[in-house]
DSSP file (Angstrom, degrees, kcal/mol; ACC not computed):
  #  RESIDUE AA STRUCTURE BP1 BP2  ACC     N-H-->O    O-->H-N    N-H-->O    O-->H-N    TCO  KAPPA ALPHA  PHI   PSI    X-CA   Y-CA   Z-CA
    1    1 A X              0   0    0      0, 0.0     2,-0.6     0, 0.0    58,-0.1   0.000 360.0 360.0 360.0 122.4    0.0    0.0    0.0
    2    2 A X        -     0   0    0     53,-0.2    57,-0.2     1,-0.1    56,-0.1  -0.784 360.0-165.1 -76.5 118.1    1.1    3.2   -0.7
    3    3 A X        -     0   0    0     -2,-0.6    37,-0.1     4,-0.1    -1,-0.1   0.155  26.9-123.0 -86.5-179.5    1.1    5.8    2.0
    4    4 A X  S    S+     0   0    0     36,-0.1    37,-1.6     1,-0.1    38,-0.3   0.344 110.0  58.7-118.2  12.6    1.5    9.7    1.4
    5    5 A X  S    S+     0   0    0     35,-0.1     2,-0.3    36,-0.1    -1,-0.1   0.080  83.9  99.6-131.4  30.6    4.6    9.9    3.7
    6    6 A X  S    S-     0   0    0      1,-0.1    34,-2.1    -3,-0.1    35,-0.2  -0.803  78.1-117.6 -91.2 161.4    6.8    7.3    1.5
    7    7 A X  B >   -A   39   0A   0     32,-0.4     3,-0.6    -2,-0.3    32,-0.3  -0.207  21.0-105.3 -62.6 168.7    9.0    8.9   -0.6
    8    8 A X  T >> S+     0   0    0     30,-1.5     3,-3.1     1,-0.3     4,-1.5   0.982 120.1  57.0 -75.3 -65.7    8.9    8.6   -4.6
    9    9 A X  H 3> S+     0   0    0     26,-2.5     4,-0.5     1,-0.3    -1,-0.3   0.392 100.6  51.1 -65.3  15.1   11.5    6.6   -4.5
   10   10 A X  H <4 S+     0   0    0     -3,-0.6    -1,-0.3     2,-0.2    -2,-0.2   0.231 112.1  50.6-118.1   4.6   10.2    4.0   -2.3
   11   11 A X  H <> S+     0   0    0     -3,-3.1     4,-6.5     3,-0.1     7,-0.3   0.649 106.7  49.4 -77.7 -39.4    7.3    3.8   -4.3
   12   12 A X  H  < S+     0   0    0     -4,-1.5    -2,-0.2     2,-0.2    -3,-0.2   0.970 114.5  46.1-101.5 -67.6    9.0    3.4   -7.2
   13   13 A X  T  < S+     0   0    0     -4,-0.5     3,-0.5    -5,-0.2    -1,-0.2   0.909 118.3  44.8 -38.6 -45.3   11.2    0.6   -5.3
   14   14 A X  T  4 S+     0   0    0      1,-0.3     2,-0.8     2,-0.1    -2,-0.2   0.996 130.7  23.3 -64.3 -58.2    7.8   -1.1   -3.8
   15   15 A X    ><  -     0   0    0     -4,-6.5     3,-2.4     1,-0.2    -1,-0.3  -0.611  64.4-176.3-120.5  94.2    5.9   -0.9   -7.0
   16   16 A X  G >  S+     0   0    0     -2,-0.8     3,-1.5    -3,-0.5    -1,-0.2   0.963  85.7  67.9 -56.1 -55.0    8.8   -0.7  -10.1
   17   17 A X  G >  S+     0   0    0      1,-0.2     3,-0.8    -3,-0.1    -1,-0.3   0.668  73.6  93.8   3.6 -66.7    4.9   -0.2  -12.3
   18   18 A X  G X>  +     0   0    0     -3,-2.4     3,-1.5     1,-0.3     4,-1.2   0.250  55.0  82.7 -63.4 -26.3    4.5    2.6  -11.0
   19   19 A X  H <> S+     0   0    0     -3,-1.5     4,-1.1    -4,-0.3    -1,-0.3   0.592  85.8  54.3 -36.0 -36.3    6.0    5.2  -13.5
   20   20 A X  H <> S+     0   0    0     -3,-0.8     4,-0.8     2,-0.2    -1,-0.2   0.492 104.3  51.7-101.3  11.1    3.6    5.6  -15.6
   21   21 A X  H <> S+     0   0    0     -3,-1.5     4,-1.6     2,-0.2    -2,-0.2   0.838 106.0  58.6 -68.0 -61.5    1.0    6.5  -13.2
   22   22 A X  H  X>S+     0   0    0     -4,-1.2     5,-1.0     2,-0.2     4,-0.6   0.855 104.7  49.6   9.2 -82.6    3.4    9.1  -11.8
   23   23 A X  H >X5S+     0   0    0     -4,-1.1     3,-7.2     2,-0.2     4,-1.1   0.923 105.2  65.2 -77.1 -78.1    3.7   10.9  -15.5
   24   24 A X  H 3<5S+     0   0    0     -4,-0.8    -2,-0.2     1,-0.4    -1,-0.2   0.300  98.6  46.6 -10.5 -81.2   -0.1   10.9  -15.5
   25   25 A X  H 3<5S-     0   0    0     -4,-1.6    -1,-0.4     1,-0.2    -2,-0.2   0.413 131.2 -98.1 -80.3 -14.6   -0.3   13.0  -13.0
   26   26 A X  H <<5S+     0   0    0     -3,-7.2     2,-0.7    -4,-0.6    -3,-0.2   0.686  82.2 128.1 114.1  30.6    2.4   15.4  -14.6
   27   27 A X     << +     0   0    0     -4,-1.1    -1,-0.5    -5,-1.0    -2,-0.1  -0.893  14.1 154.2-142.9 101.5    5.8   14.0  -12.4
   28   28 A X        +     0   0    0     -2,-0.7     2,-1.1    -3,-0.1     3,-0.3   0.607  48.8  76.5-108.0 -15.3    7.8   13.4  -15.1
   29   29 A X        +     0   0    0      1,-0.2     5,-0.1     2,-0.1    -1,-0.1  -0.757  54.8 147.0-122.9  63.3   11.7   13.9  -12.9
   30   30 A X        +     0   0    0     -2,-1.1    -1,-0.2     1,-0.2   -18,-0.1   0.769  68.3  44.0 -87.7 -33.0   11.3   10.3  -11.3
   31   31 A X  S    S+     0   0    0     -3,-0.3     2,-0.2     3,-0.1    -1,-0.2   0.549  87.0 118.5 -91.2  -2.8   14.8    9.9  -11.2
   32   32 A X  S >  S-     0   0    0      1,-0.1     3,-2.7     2,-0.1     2,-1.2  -0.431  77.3-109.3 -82.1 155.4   15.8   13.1  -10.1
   33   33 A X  T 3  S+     0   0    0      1,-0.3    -1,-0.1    -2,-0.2    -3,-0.0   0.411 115.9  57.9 -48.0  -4.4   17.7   13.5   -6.8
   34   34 A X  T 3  S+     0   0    0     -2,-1.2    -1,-0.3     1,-0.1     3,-0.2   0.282  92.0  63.1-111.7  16.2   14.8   15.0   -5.2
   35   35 A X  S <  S+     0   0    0     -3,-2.7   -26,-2.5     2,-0.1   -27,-0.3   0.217  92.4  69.3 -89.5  -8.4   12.5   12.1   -5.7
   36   36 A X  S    S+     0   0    0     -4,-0.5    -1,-0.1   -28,-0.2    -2,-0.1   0.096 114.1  25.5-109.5  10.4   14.9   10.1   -3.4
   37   37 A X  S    S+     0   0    0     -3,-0.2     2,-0.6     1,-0.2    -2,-0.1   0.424 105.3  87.2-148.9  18.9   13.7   12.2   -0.4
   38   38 A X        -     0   0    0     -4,-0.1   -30,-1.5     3,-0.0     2,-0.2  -0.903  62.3-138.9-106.9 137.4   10.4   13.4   -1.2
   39   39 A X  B  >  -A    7   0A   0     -2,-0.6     4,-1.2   -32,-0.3   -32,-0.4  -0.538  26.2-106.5-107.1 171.5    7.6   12.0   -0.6
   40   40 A X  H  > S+     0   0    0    -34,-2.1     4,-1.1     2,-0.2   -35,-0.1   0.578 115.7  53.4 -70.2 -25.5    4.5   11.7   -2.5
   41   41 A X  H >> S+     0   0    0    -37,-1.6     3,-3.6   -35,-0.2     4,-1.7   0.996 118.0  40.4 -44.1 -78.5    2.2   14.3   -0.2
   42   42 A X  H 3> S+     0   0    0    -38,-0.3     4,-0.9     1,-0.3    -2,-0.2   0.626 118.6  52.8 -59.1 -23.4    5.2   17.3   -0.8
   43   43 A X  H 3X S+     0   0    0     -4,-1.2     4,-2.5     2,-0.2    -1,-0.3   0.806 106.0  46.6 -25.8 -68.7    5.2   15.7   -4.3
   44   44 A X  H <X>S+     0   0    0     -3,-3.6     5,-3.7    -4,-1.1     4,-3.7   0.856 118.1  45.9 -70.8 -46.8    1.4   16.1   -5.0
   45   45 A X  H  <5S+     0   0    0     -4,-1.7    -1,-0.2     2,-0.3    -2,-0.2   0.799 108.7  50.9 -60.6 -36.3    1.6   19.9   -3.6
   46   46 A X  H  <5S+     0   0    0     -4,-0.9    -2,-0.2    -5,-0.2    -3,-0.2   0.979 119.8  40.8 -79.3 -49.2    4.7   21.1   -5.4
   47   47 A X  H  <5S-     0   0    0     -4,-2.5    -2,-0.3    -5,-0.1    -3,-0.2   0.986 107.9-123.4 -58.6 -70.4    2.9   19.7   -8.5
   48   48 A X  T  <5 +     0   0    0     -4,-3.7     2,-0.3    -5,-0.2    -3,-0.2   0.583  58.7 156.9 114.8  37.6   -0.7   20.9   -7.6
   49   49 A X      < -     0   0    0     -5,-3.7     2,-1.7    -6,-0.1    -1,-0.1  -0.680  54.4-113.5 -97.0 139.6   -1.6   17.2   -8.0
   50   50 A X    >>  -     0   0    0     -2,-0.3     3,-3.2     1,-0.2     4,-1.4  -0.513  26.8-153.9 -81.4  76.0   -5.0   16.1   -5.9
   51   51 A X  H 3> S+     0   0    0     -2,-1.7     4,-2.3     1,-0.3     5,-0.2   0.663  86.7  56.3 -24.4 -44.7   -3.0   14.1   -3.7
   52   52 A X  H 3> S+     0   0    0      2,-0.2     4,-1.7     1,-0.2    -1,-0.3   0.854 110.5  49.1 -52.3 -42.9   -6.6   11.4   -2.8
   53   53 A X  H <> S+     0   0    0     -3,-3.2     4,-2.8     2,-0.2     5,-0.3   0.971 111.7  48.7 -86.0 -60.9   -6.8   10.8   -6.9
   54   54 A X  H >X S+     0   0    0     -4,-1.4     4,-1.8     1,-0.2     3,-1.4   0.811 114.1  45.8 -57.3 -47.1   -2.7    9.9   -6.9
   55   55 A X  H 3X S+     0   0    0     -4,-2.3     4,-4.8     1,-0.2     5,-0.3   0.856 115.3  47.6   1.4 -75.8   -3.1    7.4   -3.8
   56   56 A X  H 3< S+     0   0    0     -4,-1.7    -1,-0.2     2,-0.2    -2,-0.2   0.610 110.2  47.0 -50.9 -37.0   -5.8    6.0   -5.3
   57   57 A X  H XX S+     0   0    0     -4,-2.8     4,-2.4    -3,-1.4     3,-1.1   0.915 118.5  48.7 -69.4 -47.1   -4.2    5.6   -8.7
   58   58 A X  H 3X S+     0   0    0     -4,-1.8     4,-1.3     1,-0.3    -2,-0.2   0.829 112.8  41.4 -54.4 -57.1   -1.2    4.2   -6.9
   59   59 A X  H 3X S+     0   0    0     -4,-4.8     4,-1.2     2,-0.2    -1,-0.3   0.288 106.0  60.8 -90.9  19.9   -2.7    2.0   -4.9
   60   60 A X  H <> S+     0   0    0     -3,-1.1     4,-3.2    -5,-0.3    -2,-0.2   0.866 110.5  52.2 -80.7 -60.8   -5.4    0.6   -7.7
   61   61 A X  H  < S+     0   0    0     -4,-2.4     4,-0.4     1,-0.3    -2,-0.2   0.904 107.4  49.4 -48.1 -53.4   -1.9   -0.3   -9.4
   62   62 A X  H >< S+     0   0    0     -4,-1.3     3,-1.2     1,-0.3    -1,-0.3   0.883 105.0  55.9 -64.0 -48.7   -0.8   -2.1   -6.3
   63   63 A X  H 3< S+     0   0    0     -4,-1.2    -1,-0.3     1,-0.3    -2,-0.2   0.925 104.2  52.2 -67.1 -36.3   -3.9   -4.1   -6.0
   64   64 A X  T 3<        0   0    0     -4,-3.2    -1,-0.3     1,-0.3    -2,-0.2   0.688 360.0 360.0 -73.2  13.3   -3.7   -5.8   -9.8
   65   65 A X    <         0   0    0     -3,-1.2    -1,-0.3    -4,-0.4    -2,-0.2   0.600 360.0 360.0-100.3 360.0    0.0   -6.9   -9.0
């Protein structure tokens, strides 16, 4: 399950999928050095992403694996 206080990259570890869900939502910089300590809340905010809808995408993904 994906929380809103893992980091990107510990999403990205949990559910390797998860990338192109991510760029949906407009978080294209998956690999950059501030995706290794942000987590998906400050993520969802910097971006002006509806934090509930990315969760929700995230963890949809999680359930079909």
């Amino acid at each position: 399950m994906v929380t809103k206080d893992m980091t990107i990259k510990e999403v990205i570890d949990a559910v390797p999928d998860c990338a192109p869900v991510f760029m949906e939502y407009g978080m294209h910089c998956l690999g950059c050095a501030i995706a290794h300590g942000e987590t998906v809340e400050q993520a969802a905010e910097v971006h002006g992403i509806d934090l509930a809808a990315l969760l929700a995408s995230l963890n949809a993904l999680c359930e079909k694996a």
